[in-house]
C-alpha positions as CSV (number, residue, x, y, z in Angstrom):
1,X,4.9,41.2,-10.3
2,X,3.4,41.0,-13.8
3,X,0.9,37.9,-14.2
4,X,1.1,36.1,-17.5
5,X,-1.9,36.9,-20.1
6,X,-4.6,33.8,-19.8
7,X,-6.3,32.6,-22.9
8,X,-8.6,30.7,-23.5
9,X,-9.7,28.1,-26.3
10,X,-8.4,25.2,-27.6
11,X,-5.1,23.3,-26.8
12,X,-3.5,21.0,-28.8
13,X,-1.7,18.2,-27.9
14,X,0.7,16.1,-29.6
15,X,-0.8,12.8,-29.9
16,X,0.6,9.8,-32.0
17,X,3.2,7.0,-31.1
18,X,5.8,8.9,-29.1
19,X,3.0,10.4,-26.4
20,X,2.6,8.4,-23.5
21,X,-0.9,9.8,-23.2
22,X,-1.9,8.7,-26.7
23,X,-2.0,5.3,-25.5
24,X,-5.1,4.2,-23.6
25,X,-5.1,5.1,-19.7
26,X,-3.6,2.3,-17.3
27,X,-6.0,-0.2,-16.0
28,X,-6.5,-1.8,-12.6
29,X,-6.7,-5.5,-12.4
30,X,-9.8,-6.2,-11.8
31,X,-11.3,-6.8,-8.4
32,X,-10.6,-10.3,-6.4
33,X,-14.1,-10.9,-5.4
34,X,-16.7,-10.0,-8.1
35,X,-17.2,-6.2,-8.3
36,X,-16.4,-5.2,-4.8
37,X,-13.2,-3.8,-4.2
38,X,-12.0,-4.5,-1.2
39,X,-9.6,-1.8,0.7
40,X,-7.3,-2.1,4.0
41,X,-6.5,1.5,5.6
42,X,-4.0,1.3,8.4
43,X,-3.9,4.3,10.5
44,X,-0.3,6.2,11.6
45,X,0.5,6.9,14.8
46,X,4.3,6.7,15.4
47,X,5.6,2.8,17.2
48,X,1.8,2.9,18.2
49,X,2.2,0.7,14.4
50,X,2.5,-2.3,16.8
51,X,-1.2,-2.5,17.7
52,X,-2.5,-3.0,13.8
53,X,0.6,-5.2,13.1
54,X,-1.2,-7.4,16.4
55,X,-4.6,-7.1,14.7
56,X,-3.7,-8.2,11.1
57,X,-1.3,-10.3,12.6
58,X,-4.2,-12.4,14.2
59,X,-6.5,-12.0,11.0
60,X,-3.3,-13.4,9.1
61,X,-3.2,-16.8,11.5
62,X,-6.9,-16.9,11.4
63,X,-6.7,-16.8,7.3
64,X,-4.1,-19.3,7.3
65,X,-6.0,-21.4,9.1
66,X,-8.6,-21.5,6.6
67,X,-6.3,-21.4,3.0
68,X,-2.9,-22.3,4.2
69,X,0.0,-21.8,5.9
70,X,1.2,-19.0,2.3
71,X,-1.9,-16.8,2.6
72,X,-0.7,-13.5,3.7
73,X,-3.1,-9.9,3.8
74,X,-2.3,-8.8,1.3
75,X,-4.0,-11.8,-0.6
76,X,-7.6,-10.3,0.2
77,X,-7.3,-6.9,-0.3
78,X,-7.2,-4.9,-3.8
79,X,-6.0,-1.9,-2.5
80,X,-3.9,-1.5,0.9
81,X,-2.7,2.1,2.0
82,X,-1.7,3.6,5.3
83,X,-1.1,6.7,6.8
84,X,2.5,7.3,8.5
85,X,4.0,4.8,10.1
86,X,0.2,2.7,8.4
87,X,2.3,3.2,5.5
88,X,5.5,1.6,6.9
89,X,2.9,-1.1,7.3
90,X,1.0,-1.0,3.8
91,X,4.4,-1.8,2.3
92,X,5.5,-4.1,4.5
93,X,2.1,-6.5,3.7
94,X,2.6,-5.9,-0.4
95,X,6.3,-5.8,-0.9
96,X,6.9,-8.3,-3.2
97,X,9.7,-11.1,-3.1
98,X,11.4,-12.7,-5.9
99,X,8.4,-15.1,-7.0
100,X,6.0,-12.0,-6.3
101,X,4.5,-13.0,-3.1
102,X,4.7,-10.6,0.1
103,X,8.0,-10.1,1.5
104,X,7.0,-10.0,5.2
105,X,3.8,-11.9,7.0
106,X,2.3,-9.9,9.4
107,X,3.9,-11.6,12.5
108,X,7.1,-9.9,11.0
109,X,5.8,-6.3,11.3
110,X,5.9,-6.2,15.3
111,X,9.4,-7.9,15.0
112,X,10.2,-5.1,12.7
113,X,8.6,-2.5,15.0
114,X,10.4,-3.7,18.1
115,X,14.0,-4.3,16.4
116,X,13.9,-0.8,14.4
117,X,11.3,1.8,16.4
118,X,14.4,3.6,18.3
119,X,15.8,4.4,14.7
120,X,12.7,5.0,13.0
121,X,11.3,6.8,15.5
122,X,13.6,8.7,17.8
123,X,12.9,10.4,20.9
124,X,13.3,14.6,20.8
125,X,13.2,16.0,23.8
């Protein structure tokens, strides 16, 4: 197997109105709460997703009961990810509806884990 010759130097690269990269590099709103970014990490673990959906579903109610019955997580976080089936969740808590507000509430994630978890994940024996 013959490896290509590496140079080295300079490399130019087309810039001007038809580069996507000529134009200046996306930006991040900024944060919700000064300069701290704040960041939710939900951990995988197969239908074990019902034990954070019980967590941030009781953080949601307890946040409701402070701004209102339309405050969802996904309100106090800049950044939510998730590992796995965390990830299942992540996107569950952002997804937005038509008037960009979260699809699902937290209370509908275990309804979603309990209803689907047979399909989602099956048992191999």
């Amino acid at each position: 197997m013959q490896v290509p010759e590496q140079t080295t130097g300079t490399v130019n690269l087309p810039v001007g109105p038809c580069c996507a990269c000529a134009s200046s590099p996306p930006t991040s709103p900024p944060p919700r709460h000064g300069r701290l970014i704040t960041v939710l990490s939900i951990d995988g673990g197969g239908v074990r997703g019902i034990i954070p959906g019980t967590i941030l579903a009781f953080l949601e109610q307890k946040l409701q009961e402070f701004d209102g019955p339309d405050a969802r997580i996904a309100d106090y976080f800049d950044v939510v990810a998730g590992t796995s089936t965390g990830g299942l969740v992540a996107a569950m808590l952002t997804a937005p509806n038509d008037q960009g507000r979260p699809l699902f509430a937290a209370k509908d994630v275990n309804k979603f884990y309990l209803e689907h978890c047979a399909n989602i994940f099956p048992a191999v024996w």
